[in-house]
C-alpha positions as CSV (number, residue, x, y, z in Angstrom):
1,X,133.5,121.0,-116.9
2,X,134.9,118.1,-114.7
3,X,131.9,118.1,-112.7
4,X,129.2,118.2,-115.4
5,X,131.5,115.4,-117.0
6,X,131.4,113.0,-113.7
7,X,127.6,113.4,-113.4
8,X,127.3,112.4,-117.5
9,X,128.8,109.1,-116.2
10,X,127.7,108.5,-113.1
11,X,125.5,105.1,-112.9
12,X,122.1,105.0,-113.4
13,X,119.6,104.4,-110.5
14,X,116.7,102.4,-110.2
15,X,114.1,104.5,-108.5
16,X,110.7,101.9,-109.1
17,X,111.2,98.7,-109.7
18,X,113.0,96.1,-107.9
19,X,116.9,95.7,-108.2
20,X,117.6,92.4,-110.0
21,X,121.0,92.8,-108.7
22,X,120.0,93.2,-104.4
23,X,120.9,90.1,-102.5
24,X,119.6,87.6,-102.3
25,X,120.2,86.5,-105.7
26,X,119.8,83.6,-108.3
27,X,122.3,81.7,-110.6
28,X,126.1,81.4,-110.8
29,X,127.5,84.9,-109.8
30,X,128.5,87.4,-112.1
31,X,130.9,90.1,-112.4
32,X,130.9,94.0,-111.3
33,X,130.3,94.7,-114.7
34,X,127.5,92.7,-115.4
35,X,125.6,93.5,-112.4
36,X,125.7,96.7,-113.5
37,X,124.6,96.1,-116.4
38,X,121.7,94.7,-115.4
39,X,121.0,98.0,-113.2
40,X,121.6,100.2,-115.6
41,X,119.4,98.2,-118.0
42,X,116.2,98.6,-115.7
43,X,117.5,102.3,-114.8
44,X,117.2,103.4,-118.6
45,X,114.1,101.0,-118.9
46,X,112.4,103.3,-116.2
47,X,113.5,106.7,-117.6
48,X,112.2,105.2,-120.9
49,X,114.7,104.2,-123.0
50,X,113.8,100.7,-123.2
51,X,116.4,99.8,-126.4
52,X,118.9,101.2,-124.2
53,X,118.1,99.0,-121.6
54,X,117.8,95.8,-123.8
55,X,121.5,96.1,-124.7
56,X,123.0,96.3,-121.5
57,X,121.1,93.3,-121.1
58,X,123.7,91.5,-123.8
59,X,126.4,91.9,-121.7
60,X,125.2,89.2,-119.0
61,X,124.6,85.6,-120.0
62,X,122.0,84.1,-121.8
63,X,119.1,81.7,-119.5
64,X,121.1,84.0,-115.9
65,X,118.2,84.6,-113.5
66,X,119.3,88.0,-113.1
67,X,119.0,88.6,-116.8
68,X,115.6,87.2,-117.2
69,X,114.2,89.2,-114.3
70,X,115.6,92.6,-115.6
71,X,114.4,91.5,-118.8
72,X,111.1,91.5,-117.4
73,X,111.1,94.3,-115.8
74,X,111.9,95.8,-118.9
75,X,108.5,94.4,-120.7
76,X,106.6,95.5,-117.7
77,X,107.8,98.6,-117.9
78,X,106.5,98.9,-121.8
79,X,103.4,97.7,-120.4
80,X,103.0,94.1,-120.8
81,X,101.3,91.9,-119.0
82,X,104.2,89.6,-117.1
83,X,102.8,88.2,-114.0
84,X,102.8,84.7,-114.9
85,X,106.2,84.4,-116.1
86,X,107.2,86.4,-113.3
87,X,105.5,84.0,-111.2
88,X,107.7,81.0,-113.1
89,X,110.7,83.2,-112.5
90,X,110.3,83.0,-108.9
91,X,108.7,79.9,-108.5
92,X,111.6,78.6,-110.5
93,X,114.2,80.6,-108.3
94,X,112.4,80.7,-104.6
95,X,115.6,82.4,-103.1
96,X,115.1,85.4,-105.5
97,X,114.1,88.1,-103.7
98,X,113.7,90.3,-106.0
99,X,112.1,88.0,-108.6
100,X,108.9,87.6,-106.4
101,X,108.8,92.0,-105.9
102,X,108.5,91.6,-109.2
103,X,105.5,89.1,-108.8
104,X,104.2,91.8,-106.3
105,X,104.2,95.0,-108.7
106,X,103.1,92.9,-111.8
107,X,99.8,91.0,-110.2
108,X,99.1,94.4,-107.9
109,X,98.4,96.2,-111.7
110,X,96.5,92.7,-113.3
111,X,94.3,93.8,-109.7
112,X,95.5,90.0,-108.6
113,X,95.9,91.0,-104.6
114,X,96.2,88.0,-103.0
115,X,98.7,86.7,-105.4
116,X,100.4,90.0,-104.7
117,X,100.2,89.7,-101.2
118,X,101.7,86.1,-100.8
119,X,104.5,87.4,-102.9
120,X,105.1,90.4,-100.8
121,X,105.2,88.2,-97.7
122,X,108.1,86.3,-99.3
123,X,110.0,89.2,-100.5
124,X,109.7,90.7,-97.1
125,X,111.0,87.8,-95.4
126,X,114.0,87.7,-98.4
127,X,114.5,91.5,-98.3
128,X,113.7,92.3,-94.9
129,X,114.8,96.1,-95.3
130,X,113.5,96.6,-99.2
131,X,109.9,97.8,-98.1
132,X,108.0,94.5,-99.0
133,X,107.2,94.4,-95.3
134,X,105.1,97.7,-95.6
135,X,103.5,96.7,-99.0
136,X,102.2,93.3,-97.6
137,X,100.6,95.3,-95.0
138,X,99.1,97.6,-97.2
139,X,97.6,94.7,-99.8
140,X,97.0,92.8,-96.6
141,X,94.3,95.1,-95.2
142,X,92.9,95.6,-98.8
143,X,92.2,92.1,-99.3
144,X,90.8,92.0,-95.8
145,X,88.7,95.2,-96.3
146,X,87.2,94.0,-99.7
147,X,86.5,90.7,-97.9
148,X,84.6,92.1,-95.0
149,X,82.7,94.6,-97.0
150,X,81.3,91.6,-98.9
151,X,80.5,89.7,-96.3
152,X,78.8,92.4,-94.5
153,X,76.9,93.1,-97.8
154,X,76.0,89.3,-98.0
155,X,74.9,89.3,-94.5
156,X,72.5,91.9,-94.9
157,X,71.0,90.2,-97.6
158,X,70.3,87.3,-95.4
159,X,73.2,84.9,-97.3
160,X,74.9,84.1,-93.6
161,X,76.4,81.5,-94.8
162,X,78.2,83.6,-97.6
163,X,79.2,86.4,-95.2
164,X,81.0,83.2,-93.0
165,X,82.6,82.3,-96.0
166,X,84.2,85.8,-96.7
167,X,85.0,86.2,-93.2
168,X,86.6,82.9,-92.4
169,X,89.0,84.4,-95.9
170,X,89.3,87.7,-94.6
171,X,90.8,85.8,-91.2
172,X,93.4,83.5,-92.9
173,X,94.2,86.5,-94.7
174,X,94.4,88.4,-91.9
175,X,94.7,86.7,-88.8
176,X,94.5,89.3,-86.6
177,X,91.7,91.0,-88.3
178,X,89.3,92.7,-86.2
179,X,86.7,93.3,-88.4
180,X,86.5,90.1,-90.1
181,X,86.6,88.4,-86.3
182,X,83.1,90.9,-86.0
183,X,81.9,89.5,-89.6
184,X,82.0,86.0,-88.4
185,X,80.8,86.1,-85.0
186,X,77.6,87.7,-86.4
187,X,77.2,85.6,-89.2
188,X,77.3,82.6,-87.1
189,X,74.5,83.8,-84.4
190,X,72.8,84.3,-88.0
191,X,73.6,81.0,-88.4
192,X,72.3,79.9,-84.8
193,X,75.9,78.0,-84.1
194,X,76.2,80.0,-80.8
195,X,79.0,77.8,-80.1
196,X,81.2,78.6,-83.1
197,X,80.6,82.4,-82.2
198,X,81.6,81.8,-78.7
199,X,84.3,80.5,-79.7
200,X,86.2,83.8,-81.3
201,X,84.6,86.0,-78.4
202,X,88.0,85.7,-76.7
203,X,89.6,87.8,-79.4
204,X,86.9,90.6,-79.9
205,X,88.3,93.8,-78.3
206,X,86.5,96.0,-75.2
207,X,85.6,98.5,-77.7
208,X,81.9,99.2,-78.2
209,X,81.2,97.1,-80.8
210,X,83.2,94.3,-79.7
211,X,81.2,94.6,-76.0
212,X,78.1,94.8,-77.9
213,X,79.2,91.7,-80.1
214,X,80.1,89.8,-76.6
215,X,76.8,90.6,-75.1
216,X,74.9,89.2,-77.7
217,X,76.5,86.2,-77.9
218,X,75.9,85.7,-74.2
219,X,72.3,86.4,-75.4
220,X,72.5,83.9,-77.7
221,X,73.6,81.1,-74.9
222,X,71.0,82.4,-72.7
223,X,73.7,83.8,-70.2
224,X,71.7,86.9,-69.2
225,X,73.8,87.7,-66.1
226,X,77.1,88.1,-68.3
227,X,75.2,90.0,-71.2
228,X,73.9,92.2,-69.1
229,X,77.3,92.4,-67.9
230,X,79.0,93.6,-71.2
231,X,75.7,95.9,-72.0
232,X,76.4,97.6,-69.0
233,X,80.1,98.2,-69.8
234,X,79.4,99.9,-73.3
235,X,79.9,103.8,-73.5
236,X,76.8,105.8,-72.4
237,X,76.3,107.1,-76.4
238,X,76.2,103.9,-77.8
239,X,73.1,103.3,-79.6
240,X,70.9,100.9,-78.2
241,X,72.4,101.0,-75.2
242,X,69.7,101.3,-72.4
243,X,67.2,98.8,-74.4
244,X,70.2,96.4,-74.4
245,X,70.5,97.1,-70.6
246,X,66.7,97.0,-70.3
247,X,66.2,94.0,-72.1
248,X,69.1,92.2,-70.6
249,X,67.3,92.9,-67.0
250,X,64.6,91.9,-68.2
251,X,65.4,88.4,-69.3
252,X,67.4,87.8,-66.3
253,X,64.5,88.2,-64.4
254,X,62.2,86.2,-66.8
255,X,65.1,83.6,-66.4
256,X,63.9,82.8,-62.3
257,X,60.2,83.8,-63.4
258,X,57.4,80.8,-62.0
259,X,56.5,78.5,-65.4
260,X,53.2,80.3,-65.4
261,X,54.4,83.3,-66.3
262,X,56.5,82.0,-69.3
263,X,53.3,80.3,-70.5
264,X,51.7,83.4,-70.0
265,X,54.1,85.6,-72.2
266,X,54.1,82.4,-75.2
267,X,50.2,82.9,-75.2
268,X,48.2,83.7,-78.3
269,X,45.7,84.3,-77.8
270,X,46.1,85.3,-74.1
271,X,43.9,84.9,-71.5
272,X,42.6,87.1,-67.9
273,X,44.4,84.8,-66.2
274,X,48.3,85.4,-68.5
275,X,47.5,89.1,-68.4
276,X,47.2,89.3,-64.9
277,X,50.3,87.6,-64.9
278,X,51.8,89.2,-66.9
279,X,50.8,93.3,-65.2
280,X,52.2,91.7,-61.9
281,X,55.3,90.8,-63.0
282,X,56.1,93.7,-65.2
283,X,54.8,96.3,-62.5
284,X,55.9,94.7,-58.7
285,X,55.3,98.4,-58.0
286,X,51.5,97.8,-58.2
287,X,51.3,95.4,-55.1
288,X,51.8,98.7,-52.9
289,X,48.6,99.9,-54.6
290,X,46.3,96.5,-54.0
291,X,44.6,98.0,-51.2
292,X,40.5,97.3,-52.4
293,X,38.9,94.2,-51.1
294,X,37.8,91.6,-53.5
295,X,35.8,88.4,-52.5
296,X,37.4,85.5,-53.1
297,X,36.8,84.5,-56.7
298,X,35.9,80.5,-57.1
299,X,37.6,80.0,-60.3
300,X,41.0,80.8,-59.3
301,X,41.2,79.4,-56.1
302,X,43.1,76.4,-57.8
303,X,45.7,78.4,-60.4
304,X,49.0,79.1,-60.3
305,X,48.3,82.6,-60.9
306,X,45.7,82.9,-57.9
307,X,47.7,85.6,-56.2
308,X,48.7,88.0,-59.1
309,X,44.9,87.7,-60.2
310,X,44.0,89.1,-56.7
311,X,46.9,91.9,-56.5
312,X,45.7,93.4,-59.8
313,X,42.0,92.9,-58.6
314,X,42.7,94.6,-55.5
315,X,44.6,97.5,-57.2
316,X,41.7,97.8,-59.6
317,X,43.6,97.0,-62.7
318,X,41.6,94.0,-63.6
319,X,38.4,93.7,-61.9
320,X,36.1,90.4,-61.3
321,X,32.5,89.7,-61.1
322,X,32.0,90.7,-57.1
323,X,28.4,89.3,-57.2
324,X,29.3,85.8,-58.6
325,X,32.7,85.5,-57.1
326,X,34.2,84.7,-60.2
327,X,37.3,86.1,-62.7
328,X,37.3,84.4,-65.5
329,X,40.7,83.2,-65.7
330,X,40.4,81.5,-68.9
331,X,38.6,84.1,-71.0
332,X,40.3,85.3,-74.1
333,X,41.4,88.6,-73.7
334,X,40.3,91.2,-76.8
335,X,42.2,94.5,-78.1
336,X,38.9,96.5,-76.2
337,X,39.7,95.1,-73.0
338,X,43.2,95.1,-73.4
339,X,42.9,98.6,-73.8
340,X,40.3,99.6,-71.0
341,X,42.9,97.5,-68.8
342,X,45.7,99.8,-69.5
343,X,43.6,103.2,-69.2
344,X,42.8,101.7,-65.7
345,X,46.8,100.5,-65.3
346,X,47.9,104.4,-65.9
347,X,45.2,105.6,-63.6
348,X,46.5,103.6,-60.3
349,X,50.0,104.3,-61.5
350,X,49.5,107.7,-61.8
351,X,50.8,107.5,-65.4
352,X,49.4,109.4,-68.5
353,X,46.7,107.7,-70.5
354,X,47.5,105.8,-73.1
355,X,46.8,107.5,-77.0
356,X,45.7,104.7,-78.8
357,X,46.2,104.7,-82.3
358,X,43.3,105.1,-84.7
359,X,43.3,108.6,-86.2
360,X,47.2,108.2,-87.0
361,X,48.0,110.3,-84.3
362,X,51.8,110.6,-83.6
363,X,53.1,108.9,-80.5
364,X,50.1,106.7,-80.6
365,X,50.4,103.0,-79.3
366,X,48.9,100.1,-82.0
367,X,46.6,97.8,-80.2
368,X,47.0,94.3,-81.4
369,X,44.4,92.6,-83.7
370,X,45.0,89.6,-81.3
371,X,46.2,89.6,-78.2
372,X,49.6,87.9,-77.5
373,X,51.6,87.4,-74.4
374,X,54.7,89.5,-75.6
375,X,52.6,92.4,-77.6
376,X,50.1,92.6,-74.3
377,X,54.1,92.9,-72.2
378,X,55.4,95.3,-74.2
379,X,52.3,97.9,-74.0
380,X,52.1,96.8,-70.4
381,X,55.9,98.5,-70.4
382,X,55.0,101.5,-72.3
383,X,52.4,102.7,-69.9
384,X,54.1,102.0,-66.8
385,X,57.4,103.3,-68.1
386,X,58.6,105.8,-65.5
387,X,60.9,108.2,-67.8
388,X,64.2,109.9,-66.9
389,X,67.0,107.3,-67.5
390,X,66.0,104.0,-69.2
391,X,68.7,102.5,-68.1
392,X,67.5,102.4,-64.5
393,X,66.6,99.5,-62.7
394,X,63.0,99.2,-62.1
């Protein structure tokens, strides 16, 4: 009996809701009593005996801080809507620790999160060992999370300048948010300000995405030598990877190629003269193969391109007119002979012929209505690939 009679009286505990009582607190102090009064107002408030609650309330001075909080938490507890007088409360009483957890529960169920997360931040830094600390972290990467996912959905519907906007939030949310640093580094190369993205490179991490991120940025500047750099760093099942690679090489050698050949590769429509070009730089292989003798074609003797016109003559890629001595350098090149010049490409390469799309057969490759310097390249790649790993250097 005296043990079921000292658990009848034994205090109430608050188990949910901020203690209006915890230090720090707000107003002239008040007795033992009436901080427990208060406690055992929001205790029976929580096990739902609200009318209880309200007259232990009586017992502590009218206009007291403490009282108005607890009173309060009683009405949030009945489930009214108190977050702006909650936010008055603090604002009103900044010391009040537990008037701004307050602030955090009420705007966390009005689905207010940032409100609730500045308020957690400065009940964590009032109530270091209350949990607030935990909570802001928790509503911190929510806000972030929301942020990013509608910047990302922005971005992909081409509204850069809207996925910048959530990201540059998520970041003074979230300073040391990773994937709103990702959101806004690709939203400004969307934006072509290759500066602003290079300048929050620094903080994107050696993961595969944040080498891949890296890498294009370098792209973006034109520094081939250090994108191919970062490419080559990224895990060998990362999508992409070897045309990243490949493409990286690629433009690092473009980036010391002879002005004639950059002309040559801007072309449309492209000319004997580009194509040849363009075969002699994409296949250096091929000079081992120039071995036939050509005459000496008059029209070329005064181009630029003079000696890849006679390597891919000589091989037999791209022959002249032997009786008239000529090339014709300037000739416009057509999807036919585009073709015919590929067949003959595979032959001296000892390459499979090309299937050329027309009977929508799989695996085919598409011939261009009009020739241009970068669709000619690319087929010019496809039939001398070499296979295994793509990732080789050629």
């Amino acid at each position: 009996m005296a043990l079921a009679a000292c658990r009848s009286t034994a205090p109430l505990q608050i188990r949910r809701m901020p203690d209006p009582t915890r230090p720090p607190i707000a107003g002239p102090a008040l007795t033992p009593a009436q901080l427990e009064a208060a406690r055992e107002a929001v205790a029976a408030a929580e096990g739902g005996e609200v009318s209880k609650g309200e007259e232990s309330l009586r017992l502590l001075p009218a206009g007291h801080p403490v009282r108005a909080l607890a009173g309060l938490e009683l009405r949030f507890l009945r489930g009214e809507d108190v977050l702006a007088e909650a936010k008055a409360l603090a604002t009103a009483n900044p010391g009040y620790g537990s008037a701004w957890g307050l602030v955090v529960l009420a705007a966390r169920r009005e689905g207010d999160e940032r409100a609730a997360l500045a308020a957690a931040r400065t009940a964590s830094g009032l109530q270091p060992n209350a949990g607030w600390g935990r909570v802001a972290t928790e509503l911190e990467s929510a806000v972030v999370d929301r942020l990013v996912a509608q910047g990302n959905a922005l971005l992909r519907s081409g509204d850069a300048a809207g996925a910048l906007s959530r990201a540059r939030e998520a970041l003074q949310t979230g300073p040391g948010a990773v994937d709103g640093r990702f959101l806004a580094v690709r939203a400004l190369l969307a934006l072509r300000d290759t500066r602003g993205a290079a300048e929050l490179v620094p903080g994107l991490p050696d993961t595969a995405e944040g080498l891949e991120l890296k890498g294009n940025v370098a792209q973006a500047l034109g520094q081939w030598d250090l994108a191919l750099e970062f490419y080559t760093r990224l895990p060998g099942d990362s999508p992409h990877r070897c045309e990243l690679i490949a493409g990286a090489r690629r433009r690092l050698r473009l980036s010391d190629a002879p002005p004639y050949l950059t002309h040559a590769l801007a072309a449309r429509p492209l000319r004997r003269a580009g194509l040849a070009a363009i075969i002699a730089w994409e296949v250096p292989a091929l000079a081992a193969d120039a071995a036939r003798a050509v005459p000496v074609f008059e029209d070329v003797v005064q181009l630029q391109e003079r000696r890849d016109i006679v390597t891919v003559a000589r091989a037999g890629v791209i022959p002249g007119d032997a009786i008239a001595r000529r090339f014709g350098p300037k000739r416009v090149v057509g999807a036919r002979e585009l073709a015919a010049t590929l067949d003959r490409l595979a032959t001296v390469l000892r390459r499979p012929a090309p299937r050329w799309c027309g009977a929508a057969a799989r695996g085919c490759l598409q011939l261009p209505e009009t020739v241009d310097g970068e669709a000619a390249a690319a087929l010019v790649r496809r039939v001398a690939g070499e296979g295994g790993d793509p990732c080789a250097q050629r």
